[in-house]
Every structure is written in C-alpha cells, then in structure tokens.
Phi, psi and omega in degrees: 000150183214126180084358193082026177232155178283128208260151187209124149295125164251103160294107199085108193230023176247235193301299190327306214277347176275336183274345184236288220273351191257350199261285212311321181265357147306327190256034179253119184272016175233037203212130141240141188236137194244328168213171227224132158203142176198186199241340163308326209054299148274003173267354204243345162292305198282328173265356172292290186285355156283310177243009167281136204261141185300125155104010182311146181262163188210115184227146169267321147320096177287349172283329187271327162267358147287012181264022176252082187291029157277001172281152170225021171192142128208165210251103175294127136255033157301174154296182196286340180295314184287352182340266187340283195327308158268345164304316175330287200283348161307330188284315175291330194264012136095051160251169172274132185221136188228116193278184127299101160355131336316152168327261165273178163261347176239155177282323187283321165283356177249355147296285201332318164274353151284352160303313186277348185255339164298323194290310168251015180100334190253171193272144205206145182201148179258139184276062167275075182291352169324284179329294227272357187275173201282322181304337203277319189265027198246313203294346175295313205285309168309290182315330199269323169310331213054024164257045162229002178059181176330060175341060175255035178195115167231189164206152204233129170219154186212098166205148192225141173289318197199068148210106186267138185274137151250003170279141168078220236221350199306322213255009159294076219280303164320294177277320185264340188093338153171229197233212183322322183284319157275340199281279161258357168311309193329290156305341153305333196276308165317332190302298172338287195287303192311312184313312192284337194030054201229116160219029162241107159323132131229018166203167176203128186241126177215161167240125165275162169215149161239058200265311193242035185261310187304346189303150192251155164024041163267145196327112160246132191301331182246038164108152171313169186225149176293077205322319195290006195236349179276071180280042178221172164299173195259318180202169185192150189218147174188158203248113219222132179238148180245186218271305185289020154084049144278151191221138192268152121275146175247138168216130162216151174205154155279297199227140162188125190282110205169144209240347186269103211222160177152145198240141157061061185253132156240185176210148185196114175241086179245192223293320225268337213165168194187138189213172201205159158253022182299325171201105183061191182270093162282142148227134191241164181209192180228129127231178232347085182065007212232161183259142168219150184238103178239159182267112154278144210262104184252141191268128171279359182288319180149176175239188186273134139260200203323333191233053162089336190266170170284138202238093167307169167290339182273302187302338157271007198254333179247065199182329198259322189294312173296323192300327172307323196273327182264010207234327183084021204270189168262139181280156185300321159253091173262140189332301212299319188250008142319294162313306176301340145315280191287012167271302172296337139308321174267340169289330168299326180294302185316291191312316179288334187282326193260337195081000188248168179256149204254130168282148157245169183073355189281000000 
C-alpha cells in the first residue's frame, strides 16, 4: 500500500472489466489503479488513461506487471483459459486476486488456484457477482433463517432465447470452455448453492445440445453469429444430487425456443416454505393451516448503503472485496466454493459427451 491505498493491476482491459470492475474500483477511494495490461495495447492505454492514477504503467505481458512489487491486488479479466495461469502466478508474486468469473476451465485448475492461494496467503476471490443483488441478498438472508426448512430440491436457471454474445472470444470452445452453461449457467449455479450452503456434490447428469448454433442469418438479440465459429454449445441442462440427497436442476441457454427466460434465478424448495425469483422475489408457505404466497419488494437499482447512495452488484462486489482485503476477513466468494461449481460444470459437460452420469468424489 502507498498512501493508504490499495495499489490493483488490471489484467485484461476488455468488456468484463470496462463494463464492472474498473467503473466499480474509481469510486472507491481506498483504491488506486496503477497498471493496465491487455495484449491490445491500446485498450490497455485507453483504460490507463481513463482509469488510471497518473503516470499509471501499461504492459502487453501480464509476467511483466507482476514484477511490480508495489501491487497489492489484481484483478484478472481475461478469457476463461488463461483464468488459472495468471491468478496463479499473481498469487505467487504475493498479490491479492479477484478472478472473473468461472473460477477456470477446468476443475484441476481451478484446485490448483485454491492451493496456491492457502500455500501463499494471500486472498483469492471469483467475480460471482450475482450473491450481491438485492433480491439475491434478501433470499440468503430467508434461507438462512430457516424459514424454508430444509432445502431439498432448487433449480438454478440461466436461459435466454436469443441472445447469443458474437463478440470476443464466447463462441470459442477453445478459450471459454464452453457456451452458456460456464458462461451464464455458472452464475445461476453459484447462486444455487450458496442459498443451499449445500457444496457436496455427488453425481451430475447432463444434455449438451448444439441444435441452432449452425443456423445461417439467425435472429439474434446482437446480431447474427458466424455459425462456423460457433463451437460451444447452444444450451445445456443437468440434473445434480448432493451428498445429503438434495437434488439440483440446472437449465442454461444462449438460443432457445421458449417464452420462459430469465437469468442467473434460483428457486429453493423446503420442508418448511420455498421461495423463486421467477417474477420479483416470492415466498409461499404453509401457515395456520392455510397456504400462503407474498411478493417481496426489492429495488432492482441497487440497494442503499452507509451514505445513502445506491450501490449496483458489481459496485458492492468491489467494496466488499477491498474491505476483505484491508480488514483482513474473508471474501463473500470463497474460492473453496468456487471450485465446486467448475467441479460441476465440467462433469455436466463430461456427462453430456458420454451419455453417463458422473460420480464426483469418488
């Protein structure tokens, strides 16, 4: 720290980090961002000189701004392959690190950055920024309560009919790991568990599907996708059991034909009470003998905090993350459960490529 600020690297200077994390760490004032890196160059200019403290450094290398041992935080945005390769070595080079969402591409890499961050110490965190909205944090707080009693059946959805990203790298099999299901499935899933404090898994059955990714000139919310270049899937579905025998549905889409749409949604159904985010935040029950159902009223803007203003999820996600960080606490998304996502996201894929169902743990 210099001056009593935290000094942060931004790895990766393209959509994630212009649209969440470099807007959300300027209006933090116990934060300065000093360097910039992307293998564009001039995107990595453009965000030095837009979000940057004067005189900010700018590398195409990301090995090269971690040899600037005055950092003390960064923040990976990159694609999803490279996730692991530099949280790791950031990690080694004794910074504090906040990855982007999926953990990894893989599950052995993404052991690999919880390992690495108990071994140096330092704090590692996933950009599930989802946990932070206001319906998400009312529904924790109900679950938590116990007034849904046992949780043993939810389902976490992420489908969208027609909005496939054609930008950037998504439609990259190679680089992302997959279509919808790490892409935005991930975050319904994460949602999922956390509401559930449920993270042992132990078997997962899924269908991948590729039906309307081949399509020529098809309806798209941002325009047609390049059929030859759309190598992940169009959608993917999987059916997931846990160790005390709760049981998940997963549903993610890009393209589906289907009026039923909604994104990064849980549903949580227990002995006591059950509550959905299907249309605003509901919880129905059972009292004196009678079934009852209320809407709870949540500001989708954001909610208020200590000085009144409104606070988006990304902007509470890095306000929670520095403070973890200055405070010395635990961050809200820990890596440990991070990982049980991209253990189940890749065994759902594996399960759709074999037709079998996958044990985990064994």
């Amino acid at each position: 720290m210099a001056n009593g600020k935290l000094r942060v690297g931004i790895i990766g200077t393209g959509g994630i980090a212009n649209g969440k994390h470099m807007p959300a760490l300027s209006k933090l004032p116990q934060v300065e961002m000093v360097a910039f890196c992307d293998i564009e160059e001039e995107r990595a200019q453009k965000a030095a000189k837009q979000y940057g403290v004067e005189g900010a450094k700018v590398y195409t290398d990301f090995r090269k701004l971690l040899e600037d041992e005055t950092l003390d935080v960064v923040h990976v945005c990159t694609p999803n392959d490279s996730h692991a390769v530099i949280s790791i070595a950031a990690l080694e080079a004794g910074k504090h690190v906040m990855c982007e969402k999926p953990m990894a591409k893989t599950a052995a890499d993404a052991r690999r950055m919880v390992e690495t961050a108990k071994r140096t110490g330092k704090k590692l965190t996933i950009g599930y920024n989802n946990r932070y909205r206001p319906d998400s944090l009312h529904m924790k707080q109900v679950a938590e309560s116990g007034q849904l009693g046992e949780v043993y059946y939810a389902k976490a959805l992420a489908i969208r009919r027609r909005a496939v990203p054609t930008w950037g790298v998504f439609l990259d099999e190679e680089k992302q790991g997959g279509g919808p299901l790490i892409d935005i499935g991930t975050h319904a899933l994460d949602l999922t568990l956390w509401m559930m404090d449920n993270y042992k898994p132990v078997s997962v059955t899924g269908s991948v599907f590729h039906k309307l990714g081949s399509r020529e000139n098809a309806a798209n919310a941002w325009g047609p996708w390049d059929p030859k270049k759309f190598t992940v899937e169009d959608s993917a579905f999987g059916f997931i059991k846990m160790e005390n025998g709760a049981t998940i549905v997963l549903e993610s889409s890009w393209a589906l034909n289907t009026l039923l749409v909604g994104e990064a949604k849980a549903v949580l159904c227990g002995t006591e009470g059950g509550a959905d985010m299907e249309n605003g935040l509901r919880i129905n029950g059972e009292q004196f003998s009678r079934l009852f159902d209320t809407t709870v009223k949540t500001d989708s803007g954001g909610v208020a905090f200590y000085d009144g203003k409104k606070e988006s999820s990304g902007d509470m996600e890095a306000r929670l993350w520095v403070e973890a960080i200055l405070n010395d606490t635990e961050p809200l998304v820990k890596p440990e459960q991070a990982l049980v996502v991209t253990e189940i996201l890749e065994a759902l894929y594996e399960s759709g490529k074999t037709g079998k169902t996958v044990y985990l743990n064994e």
